[in-house]
Gaussian input, Z-matrix of N, CA and C with variables (Angstrom, degrees):
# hf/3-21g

backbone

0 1
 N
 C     1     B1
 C     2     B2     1     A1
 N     3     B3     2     A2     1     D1
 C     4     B4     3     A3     2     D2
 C     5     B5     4     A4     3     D3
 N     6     B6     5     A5     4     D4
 C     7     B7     6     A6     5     D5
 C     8     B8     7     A7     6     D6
 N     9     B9     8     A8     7     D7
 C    10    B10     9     A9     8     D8
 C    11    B11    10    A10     9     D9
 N    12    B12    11    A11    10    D10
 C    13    B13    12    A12    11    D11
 C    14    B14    13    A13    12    D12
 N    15    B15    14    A14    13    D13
 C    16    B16    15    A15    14    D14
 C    17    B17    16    A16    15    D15
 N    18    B18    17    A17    16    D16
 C    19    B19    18    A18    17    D17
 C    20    B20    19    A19    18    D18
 N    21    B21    20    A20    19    D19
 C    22    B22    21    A21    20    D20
 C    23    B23    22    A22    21    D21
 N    24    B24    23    A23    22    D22
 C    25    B25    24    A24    23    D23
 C    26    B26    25    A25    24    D24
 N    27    B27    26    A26    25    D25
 C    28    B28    27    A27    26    D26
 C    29    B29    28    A28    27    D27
 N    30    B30    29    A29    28    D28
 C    31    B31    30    A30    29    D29
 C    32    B32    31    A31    30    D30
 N    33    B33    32    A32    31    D31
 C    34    B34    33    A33    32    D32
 C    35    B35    34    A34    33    D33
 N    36    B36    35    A35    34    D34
 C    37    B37    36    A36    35    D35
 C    38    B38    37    A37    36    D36
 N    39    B39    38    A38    37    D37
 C    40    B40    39    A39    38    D38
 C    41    B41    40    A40    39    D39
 N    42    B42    41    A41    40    D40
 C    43    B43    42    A42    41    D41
 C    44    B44    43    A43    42    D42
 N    45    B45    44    A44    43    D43
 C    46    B46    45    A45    44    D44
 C    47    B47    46    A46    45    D45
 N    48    B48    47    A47    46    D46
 C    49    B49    48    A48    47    D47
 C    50    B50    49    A49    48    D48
 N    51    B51    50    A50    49    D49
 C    52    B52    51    A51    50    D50
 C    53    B53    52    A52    51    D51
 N    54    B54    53    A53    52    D52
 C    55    B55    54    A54    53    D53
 C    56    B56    55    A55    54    D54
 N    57    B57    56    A56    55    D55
 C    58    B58    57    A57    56    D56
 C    59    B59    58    A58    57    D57
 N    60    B60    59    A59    58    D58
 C    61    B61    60    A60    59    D59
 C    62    B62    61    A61    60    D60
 N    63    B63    62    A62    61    D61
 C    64    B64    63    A63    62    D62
 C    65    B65    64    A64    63    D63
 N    66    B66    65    A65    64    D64
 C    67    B67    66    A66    65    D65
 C    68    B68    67    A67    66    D66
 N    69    B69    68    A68    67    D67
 C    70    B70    69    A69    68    D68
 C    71    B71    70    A70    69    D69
 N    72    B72    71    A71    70    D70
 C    73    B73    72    A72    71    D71
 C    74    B74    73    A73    72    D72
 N    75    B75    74    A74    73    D73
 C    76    B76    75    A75    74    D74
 C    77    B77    76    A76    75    D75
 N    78    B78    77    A77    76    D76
 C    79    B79    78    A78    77    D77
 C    80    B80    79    A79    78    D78
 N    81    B81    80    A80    79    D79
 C    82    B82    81    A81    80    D80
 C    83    B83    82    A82    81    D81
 N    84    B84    83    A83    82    D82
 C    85    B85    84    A84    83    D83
 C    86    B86    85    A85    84    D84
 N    87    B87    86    A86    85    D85
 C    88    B88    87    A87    86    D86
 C    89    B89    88    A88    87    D87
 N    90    B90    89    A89    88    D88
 C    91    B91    90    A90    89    D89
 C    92    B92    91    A91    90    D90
 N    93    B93    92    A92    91    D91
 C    94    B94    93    A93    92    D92
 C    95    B95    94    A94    93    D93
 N    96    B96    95    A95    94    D94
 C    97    B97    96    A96    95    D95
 C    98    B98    97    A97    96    D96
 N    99    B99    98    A98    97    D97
 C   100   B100    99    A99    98    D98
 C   101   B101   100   A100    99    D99
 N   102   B102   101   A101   100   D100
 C   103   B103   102   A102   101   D101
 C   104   B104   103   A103   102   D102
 N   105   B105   104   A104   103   D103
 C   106   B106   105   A105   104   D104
 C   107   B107   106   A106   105   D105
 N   108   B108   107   A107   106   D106
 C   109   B109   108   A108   107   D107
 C   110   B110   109   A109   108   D108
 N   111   B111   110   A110   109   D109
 C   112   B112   111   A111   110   D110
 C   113   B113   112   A112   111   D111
 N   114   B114   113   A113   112   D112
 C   115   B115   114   A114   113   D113
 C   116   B116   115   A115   114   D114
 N   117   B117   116   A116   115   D115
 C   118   B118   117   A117   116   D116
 C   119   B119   118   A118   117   D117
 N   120   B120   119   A119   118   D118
 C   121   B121   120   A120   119   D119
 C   122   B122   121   A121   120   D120
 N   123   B123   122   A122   121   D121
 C   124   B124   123   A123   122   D122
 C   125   B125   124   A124   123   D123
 N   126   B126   125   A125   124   D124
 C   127   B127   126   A126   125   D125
 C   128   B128   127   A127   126   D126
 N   129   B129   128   A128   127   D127
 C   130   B130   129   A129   128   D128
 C   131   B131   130   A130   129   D129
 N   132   B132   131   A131   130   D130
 C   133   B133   132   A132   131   D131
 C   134   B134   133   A133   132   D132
 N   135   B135   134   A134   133   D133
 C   136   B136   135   A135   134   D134
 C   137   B137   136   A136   135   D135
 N   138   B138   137   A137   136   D136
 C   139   B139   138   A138   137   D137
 C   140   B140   139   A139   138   D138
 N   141   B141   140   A140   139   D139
 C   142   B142   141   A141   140   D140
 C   143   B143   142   A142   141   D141
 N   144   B144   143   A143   142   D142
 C   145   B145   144   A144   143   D143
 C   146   B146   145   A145   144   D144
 N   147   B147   146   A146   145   D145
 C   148   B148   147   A147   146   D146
 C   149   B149   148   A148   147   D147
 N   150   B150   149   A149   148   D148
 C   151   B151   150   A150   149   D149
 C   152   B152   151   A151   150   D150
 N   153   B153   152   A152   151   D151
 C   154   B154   153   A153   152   D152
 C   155   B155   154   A154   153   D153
 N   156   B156   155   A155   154   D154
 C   157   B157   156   A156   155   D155
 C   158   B158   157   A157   156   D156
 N   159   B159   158   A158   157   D157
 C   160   B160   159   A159   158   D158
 C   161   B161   160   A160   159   D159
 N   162   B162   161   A161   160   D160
 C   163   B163   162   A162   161   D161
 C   164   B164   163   A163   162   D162
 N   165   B165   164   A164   163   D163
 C   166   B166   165   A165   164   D164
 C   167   B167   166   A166   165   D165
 N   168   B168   167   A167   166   D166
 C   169   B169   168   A168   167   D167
 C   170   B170   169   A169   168   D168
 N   171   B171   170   A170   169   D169
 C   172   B172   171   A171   170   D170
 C   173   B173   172   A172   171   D171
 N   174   B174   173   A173   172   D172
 C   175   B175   174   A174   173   D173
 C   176   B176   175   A175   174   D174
 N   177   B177   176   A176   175   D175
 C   178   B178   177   A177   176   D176
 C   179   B179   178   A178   177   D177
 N   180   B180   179   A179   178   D178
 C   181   B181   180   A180   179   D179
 C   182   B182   181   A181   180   D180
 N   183   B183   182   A182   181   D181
 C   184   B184   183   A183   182   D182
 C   185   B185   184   A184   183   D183
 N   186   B186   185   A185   184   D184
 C   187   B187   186   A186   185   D185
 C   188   B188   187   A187   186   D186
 N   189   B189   188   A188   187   D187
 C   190   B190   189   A189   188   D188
 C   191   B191   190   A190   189   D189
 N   192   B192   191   A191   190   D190
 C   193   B193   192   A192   191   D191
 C   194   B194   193   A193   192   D192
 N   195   B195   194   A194   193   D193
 C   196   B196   195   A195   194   D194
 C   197   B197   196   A196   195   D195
 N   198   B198   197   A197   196   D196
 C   199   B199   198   A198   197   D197
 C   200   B200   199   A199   198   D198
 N   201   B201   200   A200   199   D199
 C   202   B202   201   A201   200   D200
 C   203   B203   202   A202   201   D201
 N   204   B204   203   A203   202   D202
 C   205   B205   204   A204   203   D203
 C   206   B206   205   A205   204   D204
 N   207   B207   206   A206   205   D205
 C   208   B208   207   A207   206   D206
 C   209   B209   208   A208   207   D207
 N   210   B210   209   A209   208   D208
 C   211   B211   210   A210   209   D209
 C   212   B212   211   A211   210   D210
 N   213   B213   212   A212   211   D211
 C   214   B214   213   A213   212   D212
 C   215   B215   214   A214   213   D213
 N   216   B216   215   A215   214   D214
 C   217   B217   216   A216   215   D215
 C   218   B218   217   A217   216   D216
 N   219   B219   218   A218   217   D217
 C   220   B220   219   A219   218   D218
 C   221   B221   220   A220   219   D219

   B1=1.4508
   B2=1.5235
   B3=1.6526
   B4=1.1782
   B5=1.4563
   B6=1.7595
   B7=1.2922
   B8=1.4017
   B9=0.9166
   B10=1.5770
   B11=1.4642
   B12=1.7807
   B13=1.5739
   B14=2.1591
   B15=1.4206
   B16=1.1757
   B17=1.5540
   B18=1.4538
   B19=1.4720
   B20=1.3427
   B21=1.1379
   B22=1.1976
   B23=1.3878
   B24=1.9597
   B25=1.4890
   B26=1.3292
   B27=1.4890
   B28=1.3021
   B29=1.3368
   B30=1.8796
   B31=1.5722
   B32=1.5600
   B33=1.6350
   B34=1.2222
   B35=1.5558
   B36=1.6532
   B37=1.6224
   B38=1.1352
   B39=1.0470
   B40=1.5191
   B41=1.5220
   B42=1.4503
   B43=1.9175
   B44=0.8437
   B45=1.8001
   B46=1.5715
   B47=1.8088
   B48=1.1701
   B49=1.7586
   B50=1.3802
   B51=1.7358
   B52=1.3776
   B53=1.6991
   B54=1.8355
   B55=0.9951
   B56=1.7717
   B57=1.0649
   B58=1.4066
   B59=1.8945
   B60=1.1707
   B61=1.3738
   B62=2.0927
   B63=1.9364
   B64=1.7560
   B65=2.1922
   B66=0.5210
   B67=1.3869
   B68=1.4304
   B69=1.7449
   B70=1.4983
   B71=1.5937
   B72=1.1735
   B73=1.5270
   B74=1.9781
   B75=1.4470
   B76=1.3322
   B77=1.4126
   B78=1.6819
   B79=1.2967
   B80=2.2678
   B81=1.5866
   B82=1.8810
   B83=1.4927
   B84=1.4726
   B85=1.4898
   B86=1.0644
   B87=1.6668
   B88=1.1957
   B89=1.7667
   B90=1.0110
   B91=1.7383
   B92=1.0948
   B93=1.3599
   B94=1.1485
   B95=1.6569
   B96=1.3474
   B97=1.6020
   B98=1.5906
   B99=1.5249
   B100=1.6275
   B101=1.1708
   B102=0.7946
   B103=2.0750
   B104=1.5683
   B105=1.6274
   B106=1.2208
   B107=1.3332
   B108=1.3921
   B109=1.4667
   B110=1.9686
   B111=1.3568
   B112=1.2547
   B113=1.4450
   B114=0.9797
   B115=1.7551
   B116=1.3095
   B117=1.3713
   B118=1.9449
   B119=1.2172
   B120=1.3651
   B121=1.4119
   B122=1.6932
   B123=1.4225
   B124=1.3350
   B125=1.8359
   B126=1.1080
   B127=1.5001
   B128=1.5664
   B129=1.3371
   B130=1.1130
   B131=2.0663
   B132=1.2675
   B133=1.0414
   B134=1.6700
   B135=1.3835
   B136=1.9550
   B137=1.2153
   B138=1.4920
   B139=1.5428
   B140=1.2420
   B141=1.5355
   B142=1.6491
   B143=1.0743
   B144=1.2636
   B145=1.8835
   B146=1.4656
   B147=0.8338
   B148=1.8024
   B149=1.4706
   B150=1.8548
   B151=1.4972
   B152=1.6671
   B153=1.2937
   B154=1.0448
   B155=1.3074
   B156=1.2014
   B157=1.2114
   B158=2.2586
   B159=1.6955
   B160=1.4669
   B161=1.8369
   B162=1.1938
   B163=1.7408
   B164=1.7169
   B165=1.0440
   B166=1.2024
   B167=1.9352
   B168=1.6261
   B169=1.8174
   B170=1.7019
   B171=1.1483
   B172=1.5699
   B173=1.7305
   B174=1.4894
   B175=1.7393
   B176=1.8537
   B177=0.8991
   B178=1.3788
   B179=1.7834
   B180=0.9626
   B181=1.2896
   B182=1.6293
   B183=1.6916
   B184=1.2358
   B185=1.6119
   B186=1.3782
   B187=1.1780
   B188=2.1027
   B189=1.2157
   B190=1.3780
   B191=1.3971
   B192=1.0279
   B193=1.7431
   B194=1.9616
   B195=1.3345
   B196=1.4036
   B197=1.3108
   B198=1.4272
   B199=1.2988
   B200=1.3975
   B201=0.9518
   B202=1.6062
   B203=1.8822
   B204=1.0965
   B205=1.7094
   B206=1.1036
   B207=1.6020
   B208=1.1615
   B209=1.4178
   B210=0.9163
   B211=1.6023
   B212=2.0744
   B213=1.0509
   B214=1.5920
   B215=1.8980
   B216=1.2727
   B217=1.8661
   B218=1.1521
   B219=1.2017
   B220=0.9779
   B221=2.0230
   A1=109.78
   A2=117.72
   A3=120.04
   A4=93.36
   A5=112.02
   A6=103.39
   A7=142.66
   A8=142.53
   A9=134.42
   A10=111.96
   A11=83.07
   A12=85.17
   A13=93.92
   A14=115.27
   A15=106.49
   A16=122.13
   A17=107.76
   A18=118.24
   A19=132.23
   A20=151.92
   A21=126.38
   A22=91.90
   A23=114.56
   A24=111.35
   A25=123.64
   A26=114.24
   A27=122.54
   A28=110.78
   A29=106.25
   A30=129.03
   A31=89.58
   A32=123.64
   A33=101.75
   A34=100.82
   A35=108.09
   A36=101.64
   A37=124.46
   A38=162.92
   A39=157.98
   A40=88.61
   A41=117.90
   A42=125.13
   A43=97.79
   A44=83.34
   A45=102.23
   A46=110.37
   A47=110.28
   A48=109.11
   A49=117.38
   A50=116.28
   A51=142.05
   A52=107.80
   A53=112.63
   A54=102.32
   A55=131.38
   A56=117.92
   A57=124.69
   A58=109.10
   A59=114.15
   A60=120.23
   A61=86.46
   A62=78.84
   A63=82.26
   A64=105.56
   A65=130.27
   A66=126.89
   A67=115.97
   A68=102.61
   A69=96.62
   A70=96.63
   A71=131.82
   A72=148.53
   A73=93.69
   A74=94.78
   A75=120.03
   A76=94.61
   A77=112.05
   A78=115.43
   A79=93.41
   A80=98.81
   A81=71.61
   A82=96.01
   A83=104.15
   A84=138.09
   A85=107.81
   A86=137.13
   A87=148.42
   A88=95.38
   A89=111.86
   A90=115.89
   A91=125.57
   A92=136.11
   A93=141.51
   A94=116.30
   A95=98.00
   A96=98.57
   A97=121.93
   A98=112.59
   A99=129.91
   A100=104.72
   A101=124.41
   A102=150.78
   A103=89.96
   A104=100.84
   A105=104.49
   A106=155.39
   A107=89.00
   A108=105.64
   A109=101.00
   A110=95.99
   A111=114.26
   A112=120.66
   A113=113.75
   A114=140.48
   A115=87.14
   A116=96.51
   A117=107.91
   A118=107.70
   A119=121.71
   A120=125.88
   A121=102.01
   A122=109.99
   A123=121.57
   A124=96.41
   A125=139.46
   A126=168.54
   A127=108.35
   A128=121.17
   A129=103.58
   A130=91.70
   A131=123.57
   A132=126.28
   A133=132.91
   A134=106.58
   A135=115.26
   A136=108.55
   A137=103.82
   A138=94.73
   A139=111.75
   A140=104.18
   A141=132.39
   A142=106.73
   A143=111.97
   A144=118.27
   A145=108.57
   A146=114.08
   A147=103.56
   A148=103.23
   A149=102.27
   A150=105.65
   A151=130.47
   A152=123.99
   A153=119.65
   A154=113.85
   A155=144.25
   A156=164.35
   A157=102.67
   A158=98.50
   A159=75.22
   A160=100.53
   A161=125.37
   A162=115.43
   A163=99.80
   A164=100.84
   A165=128.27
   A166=143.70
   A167=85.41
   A168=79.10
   A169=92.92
   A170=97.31
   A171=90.38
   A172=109.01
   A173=117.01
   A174=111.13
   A175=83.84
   A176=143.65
   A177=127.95
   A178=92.06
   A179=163.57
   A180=162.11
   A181=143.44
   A182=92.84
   A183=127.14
   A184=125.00
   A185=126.49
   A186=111.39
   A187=93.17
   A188=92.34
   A189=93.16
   A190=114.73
   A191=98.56
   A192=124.74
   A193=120.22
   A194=112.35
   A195=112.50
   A196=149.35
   A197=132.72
   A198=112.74
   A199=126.40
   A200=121.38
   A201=127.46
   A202=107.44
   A203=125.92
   A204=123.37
   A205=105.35
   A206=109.67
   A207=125.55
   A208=135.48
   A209=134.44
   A210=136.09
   A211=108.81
   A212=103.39
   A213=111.10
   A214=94.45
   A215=113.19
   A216=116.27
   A217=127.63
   A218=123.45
   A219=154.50
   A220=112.47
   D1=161.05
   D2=-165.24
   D3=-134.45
   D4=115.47
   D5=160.65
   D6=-105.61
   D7=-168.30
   D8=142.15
   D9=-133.05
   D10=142.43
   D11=-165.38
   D12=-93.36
   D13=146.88
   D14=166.29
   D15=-132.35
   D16=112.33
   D17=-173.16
   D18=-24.11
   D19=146.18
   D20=-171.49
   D21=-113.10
   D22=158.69
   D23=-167.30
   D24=-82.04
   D25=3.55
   D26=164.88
   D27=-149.18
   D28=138.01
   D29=-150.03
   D30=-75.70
   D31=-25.45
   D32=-155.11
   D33=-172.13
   D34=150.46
   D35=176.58
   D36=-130.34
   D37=144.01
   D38=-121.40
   D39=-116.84
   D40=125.06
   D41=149.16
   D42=-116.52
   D43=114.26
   D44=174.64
   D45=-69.89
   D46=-25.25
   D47=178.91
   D48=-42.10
   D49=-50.91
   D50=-171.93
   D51=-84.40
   D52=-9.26
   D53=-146.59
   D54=12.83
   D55=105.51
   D56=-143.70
   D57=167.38
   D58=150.57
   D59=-163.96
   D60=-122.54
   D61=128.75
   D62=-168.88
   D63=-113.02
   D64=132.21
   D65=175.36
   D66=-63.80
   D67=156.07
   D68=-169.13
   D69=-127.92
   D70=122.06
   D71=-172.87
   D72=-76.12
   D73=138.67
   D74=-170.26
   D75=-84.13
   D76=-167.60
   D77=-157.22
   D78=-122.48
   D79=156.90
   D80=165.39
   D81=-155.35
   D82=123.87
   D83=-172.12
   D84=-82.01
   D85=118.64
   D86=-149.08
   D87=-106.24
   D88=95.05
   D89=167.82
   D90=-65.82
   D91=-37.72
   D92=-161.67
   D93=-172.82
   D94=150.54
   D95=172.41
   D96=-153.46
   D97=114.19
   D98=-168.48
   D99=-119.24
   D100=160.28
   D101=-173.81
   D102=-135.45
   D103=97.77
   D104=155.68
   D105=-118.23
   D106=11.62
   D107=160.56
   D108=176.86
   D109=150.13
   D110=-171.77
   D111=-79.65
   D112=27.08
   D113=-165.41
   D114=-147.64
   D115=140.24
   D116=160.41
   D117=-60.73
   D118=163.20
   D119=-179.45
   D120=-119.25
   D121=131.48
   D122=-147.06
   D123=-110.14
   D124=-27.82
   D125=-129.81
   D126=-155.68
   D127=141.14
   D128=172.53
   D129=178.25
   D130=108.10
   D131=166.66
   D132=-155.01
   D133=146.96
   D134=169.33
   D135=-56.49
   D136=139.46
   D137=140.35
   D138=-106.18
   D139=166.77
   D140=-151.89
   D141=-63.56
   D142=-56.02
   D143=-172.76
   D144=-95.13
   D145=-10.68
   D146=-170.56
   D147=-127.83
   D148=96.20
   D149=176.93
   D150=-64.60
   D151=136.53
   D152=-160.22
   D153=101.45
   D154=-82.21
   D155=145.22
   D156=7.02
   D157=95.05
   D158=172.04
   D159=-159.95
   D160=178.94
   D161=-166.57
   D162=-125.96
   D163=154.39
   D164=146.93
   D165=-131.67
   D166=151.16
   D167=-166.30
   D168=-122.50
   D169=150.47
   D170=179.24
   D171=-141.11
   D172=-159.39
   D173=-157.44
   D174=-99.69
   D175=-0.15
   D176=-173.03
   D177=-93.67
   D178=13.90
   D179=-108.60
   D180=-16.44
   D181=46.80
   D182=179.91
   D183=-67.19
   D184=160.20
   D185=152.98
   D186=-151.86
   D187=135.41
   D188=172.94
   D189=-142.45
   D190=143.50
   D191=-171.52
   D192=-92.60
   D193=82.88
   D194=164.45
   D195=-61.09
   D196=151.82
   D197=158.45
   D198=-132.71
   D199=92.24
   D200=-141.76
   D201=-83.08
   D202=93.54
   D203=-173.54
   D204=-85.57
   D205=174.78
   D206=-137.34
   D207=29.78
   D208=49.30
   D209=-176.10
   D210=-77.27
   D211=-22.85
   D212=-157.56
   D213=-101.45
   D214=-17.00
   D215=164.28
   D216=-57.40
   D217=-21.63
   D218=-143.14
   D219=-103.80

């Protein structure tokens, strides 16, 4: 699965009970969803310059090469 994480517009909110400053957990938007191999996938990375563009290696002794679009719609 592919998520995005989305910030929430404030880092934090005051309880007054605890007097104390409490954090506020962001939101995460499910983009996409592939089965890509029937083995856990052990490896898994972008490359730097070329968005979209990223690999995986997994326990069957695979390696496969993605290209995941739309990332920047988002």
């Amino acid at each position: 699965n592919i998520y995005k994480y989305i910030y929430p517009e404030k880092d934090y909110v005051f309880d007054e009970s605890k007097g104390c400053k409490r954090g506020i957990i962001g939101e995460l938007d499910k983009l996409n969803c592939l089965n890509v191999s029937t083995q856990p996938i052990i490896s898994f990375d972008w490359h730097k310059d070329k968005l979209g563009l990223c690999v995986f290696a997994s326990l069957d002794q695979t390696i496969k090469v993605y290209i995941i679009t739309k990332l920047n719609l988002c």
